[in-house]
Residue frames as qw, qx, qy, qz and C-alpha x, y, z in Angstrom:
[[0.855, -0.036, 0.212, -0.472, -241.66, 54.42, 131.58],
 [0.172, -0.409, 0.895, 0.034, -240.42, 50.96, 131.66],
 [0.827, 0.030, -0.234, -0.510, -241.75, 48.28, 129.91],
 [0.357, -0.315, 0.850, -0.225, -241.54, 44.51, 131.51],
 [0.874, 0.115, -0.257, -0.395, -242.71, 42.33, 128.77],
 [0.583, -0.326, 0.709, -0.225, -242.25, 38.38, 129.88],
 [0.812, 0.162, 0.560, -0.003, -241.74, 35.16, 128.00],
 [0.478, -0.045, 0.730, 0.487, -241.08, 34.16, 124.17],
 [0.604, 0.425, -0.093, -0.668, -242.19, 35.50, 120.53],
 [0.891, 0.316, 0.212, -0.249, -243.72, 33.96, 118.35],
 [0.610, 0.642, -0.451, 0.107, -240.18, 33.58, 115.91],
 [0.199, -0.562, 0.693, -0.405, -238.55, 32.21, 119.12],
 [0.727, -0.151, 0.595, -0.309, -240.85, 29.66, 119.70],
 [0.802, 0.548, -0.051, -0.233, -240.78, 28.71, 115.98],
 [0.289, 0.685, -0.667, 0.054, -237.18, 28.29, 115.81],
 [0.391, -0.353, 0.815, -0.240, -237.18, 25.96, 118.73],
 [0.758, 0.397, 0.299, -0.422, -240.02, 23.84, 116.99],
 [0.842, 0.508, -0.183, -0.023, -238.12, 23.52, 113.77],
 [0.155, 0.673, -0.701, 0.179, -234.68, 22.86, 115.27],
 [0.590, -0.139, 0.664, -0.438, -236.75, 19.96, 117.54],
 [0.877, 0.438, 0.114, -0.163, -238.40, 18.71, 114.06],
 [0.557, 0.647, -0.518, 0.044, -234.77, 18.64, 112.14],
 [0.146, -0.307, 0.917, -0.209, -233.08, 16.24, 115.56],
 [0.718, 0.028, 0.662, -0.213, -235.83, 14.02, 115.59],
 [0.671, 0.645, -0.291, -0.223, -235.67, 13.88, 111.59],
 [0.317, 0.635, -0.644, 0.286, -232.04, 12.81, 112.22],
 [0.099, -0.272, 0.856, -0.427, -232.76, 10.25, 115.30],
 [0.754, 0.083, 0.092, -0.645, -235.77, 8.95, 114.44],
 [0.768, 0.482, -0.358, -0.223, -234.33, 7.04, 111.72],
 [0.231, 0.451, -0.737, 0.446, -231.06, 5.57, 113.71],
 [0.522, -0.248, 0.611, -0.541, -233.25, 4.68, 116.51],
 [0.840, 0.275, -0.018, -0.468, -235.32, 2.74, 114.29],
 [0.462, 0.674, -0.568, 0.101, -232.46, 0.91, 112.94],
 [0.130, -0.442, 0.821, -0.337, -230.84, 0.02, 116.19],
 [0.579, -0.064, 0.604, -0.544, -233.80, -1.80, 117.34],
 [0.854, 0.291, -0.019, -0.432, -233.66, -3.65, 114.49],
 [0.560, 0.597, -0.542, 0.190, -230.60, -4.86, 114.95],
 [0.285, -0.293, 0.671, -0.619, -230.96, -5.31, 118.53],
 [0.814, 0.133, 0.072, -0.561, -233.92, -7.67, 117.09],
 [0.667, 0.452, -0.591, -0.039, -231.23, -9.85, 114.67],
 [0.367, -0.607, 0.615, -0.345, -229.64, -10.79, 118.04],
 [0.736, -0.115, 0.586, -0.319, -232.31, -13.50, 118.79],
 [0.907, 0.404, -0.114, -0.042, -231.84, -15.07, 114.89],
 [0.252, 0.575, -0.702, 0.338, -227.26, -15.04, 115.32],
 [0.199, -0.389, 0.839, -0.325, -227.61, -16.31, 119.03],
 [0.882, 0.128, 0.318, -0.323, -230.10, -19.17, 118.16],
 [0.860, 0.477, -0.173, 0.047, -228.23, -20.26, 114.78],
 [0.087, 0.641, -0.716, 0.261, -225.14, -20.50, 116.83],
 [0.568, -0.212, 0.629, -0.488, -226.61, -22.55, 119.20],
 [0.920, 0.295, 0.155, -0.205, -228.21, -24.94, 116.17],
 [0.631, 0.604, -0.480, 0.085, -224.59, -25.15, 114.57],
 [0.204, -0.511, 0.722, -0.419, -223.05, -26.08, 118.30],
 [0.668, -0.152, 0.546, -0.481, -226.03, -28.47, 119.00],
 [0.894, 0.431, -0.033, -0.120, -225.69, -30.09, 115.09],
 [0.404, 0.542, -0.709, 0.201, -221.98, -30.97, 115.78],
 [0.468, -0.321, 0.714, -0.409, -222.88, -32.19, 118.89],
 [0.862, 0.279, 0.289, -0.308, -225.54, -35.10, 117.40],
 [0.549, 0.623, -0.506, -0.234, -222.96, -35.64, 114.57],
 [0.074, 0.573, -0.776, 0.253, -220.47, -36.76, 116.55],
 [0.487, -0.224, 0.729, -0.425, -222.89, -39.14, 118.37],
 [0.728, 0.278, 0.513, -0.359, -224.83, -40.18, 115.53],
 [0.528, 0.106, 0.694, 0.478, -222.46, -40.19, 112.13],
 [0.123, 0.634, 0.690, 0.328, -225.20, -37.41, 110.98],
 [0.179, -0.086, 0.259, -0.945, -226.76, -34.11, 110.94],
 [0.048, 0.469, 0.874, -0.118, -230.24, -34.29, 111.95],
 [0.315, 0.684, 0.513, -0.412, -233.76, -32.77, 111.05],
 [0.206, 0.050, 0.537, 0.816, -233.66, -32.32, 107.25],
 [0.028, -0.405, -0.653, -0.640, -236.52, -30.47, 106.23],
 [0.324, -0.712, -0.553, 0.286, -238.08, -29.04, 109.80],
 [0.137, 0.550, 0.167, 0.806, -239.15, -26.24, 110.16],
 [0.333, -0.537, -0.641, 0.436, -239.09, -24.45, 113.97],
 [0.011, -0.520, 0.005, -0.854, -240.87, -21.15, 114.86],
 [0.265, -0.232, 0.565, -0.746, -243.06, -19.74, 118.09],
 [0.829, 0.078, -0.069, -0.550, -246.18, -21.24, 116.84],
 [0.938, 0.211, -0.268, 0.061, -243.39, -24.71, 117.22],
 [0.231, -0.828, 0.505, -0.078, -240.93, -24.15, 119.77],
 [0.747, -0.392, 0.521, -0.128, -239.92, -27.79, 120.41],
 [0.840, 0.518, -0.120, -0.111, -239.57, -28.73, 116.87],
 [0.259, 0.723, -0.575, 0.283, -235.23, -28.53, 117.31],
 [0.587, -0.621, 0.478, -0.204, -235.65, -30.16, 120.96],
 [0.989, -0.036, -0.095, 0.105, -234.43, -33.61, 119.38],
 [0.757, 0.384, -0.216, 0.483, -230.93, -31.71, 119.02],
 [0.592, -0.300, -0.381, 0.644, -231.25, -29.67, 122.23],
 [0.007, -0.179, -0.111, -0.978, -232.67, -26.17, 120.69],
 [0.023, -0.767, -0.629, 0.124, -235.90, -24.73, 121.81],
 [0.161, 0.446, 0.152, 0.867, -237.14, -21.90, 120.26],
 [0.086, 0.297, 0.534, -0.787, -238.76, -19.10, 122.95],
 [0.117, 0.786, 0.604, -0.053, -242.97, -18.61, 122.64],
 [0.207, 0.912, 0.187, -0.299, -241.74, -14.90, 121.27],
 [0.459, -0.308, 0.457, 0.697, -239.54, -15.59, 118.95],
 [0.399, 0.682, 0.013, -0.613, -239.89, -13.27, 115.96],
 [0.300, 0.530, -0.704, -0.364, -237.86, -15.80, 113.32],
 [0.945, -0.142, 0.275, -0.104, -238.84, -19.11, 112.08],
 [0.240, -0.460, 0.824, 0.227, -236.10, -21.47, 111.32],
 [0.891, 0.374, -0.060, -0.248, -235.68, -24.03, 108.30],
 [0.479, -0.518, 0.702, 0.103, -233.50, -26.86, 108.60],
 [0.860, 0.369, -0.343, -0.083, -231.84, -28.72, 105.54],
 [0.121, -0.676, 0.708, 0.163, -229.50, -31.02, 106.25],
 [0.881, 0.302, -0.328, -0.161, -227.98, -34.16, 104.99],
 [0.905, -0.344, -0.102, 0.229, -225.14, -36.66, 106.60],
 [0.561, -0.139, -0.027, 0.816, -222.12, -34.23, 106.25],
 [0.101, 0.155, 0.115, 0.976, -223.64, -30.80, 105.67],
 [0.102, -0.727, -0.642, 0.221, -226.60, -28.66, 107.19],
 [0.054, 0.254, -0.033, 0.965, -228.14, -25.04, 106.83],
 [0.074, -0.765, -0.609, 0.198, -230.54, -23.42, 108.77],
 [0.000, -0.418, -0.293, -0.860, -232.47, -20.16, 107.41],
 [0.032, 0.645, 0.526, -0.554, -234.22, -17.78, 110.31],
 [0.003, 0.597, 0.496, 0.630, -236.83, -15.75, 108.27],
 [0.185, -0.433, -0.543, 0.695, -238.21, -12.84, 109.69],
 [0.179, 0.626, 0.284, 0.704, -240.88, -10.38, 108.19],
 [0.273, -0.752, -0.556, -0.227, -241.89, -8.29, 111.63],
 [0.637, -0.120, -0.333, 0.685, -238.97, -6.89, 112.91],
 [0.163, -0.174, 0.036, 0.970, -240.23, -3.78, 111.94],
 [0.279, 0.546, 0.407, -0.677, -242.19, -1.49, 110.41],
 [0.424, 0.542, -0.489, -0.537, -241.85, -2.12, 106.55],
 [0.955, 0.075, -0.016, -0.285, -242.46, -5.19, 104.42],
 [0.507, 0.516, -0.690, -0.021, -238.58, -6.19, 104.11],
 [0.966, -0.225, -0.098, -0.082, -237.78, -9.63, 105.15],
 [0.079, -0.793, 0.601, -0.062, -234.80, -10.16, 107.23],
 [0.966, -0.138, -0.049, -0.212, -233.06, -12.94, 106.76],
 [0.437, -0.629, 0.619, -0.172, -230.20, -14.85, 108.63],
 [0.964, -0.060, -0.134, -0.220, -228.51, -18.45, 107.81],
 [0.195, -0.777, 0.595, 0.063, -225.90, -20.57, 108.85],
 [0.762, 0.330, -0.544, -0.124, -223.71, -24.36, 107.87],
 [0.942, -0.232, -0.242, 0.000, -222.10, -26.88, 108.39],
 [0.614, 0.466, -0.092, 0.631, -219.06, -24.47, 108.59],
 [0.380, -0.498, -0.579, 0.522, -220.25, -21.94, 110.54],
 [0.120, 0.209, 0.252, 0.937, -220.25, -19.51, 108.32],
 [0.004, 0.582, 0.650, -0.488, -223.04, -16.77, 109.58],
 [0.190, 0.007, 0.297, 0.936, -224.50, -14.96, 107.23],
 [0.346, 0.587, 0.542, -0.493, -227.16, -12.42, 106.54],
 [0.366, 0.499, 0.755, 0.217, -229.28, -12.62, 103.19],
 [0.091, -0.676, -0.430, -0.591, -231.42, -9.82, 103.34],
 [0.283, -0.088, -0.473, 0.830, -230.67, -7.10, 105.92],
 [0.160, -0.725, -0.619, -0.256, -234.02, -5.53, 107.29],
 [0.399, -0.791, -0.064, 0.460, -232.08, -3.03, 109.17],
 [0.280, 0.000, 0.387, 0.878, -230.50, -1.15, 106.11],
 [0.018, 0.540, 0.228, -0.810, -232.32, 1.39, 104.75]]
């Protein structure tokens, strides 16, 4: 007599289960990441643009402009004297110091994610780009 048993035991199905829990364990985290970093994008390719758009005005005007402004979504236009508009979903707000030979602007960001850290992003009159407070580290 022949037996014709079909399909999966119960220790089969378990293995797969935990071997499924231990990759997403392990890709969960990395995804998470990326997309926060894929987030930083929009604070780098904006504060380029504000260091490009504050050399421009120098040159015409002897100055940096907007000392103390402060642009976010809820304010897109705030920048527009120097030629920046921020987009109606941007996730960072910008703070502009500057003074007749030197500027910084700080993009803040607390929502990039899912935790409370605050990313933050600035740049000069130099060009230097730096980030503060990585919200994509762990």
């Amino acid at each position: 007599m022949k037996k014709n048993n079909k399909g999966f035991t119960l220790i089969e199905l378990m293995i797969v289960v935990v071997i499924i829990g231990i990759l997403a364990a392990l890709a969960i985290p990395r995804f998470m990441r990326s997309t926060t970093k894929s987030k930083q994008s929009e604070a780098k390719q904006l504060l380029k643009q504000i260091y490009t758009m504050q050399h421009a005005y120098r040159q015409e005007f002897n100055s940096y402009c907007l000392n103390g402004i402060t642009a976010s979504a809820a304010a897109p236009t705030t920048f527009a004297r120097i030629g920046v508009d921020i987009g109606a979903t941007a996730r960072y707000a910008y703070v502009m110091t500057a003074a007749a030979n030197t500027f910084t602007c700080v993009a803040t960001a607390t929502t990039l994610d899912d935790d409370a850290t605050t990313d933050i992003w600035q740049i000069d009159d130099t060009g230097t780009l730096a980030c503060n407070q990585d919200d994509s580290v762990l």
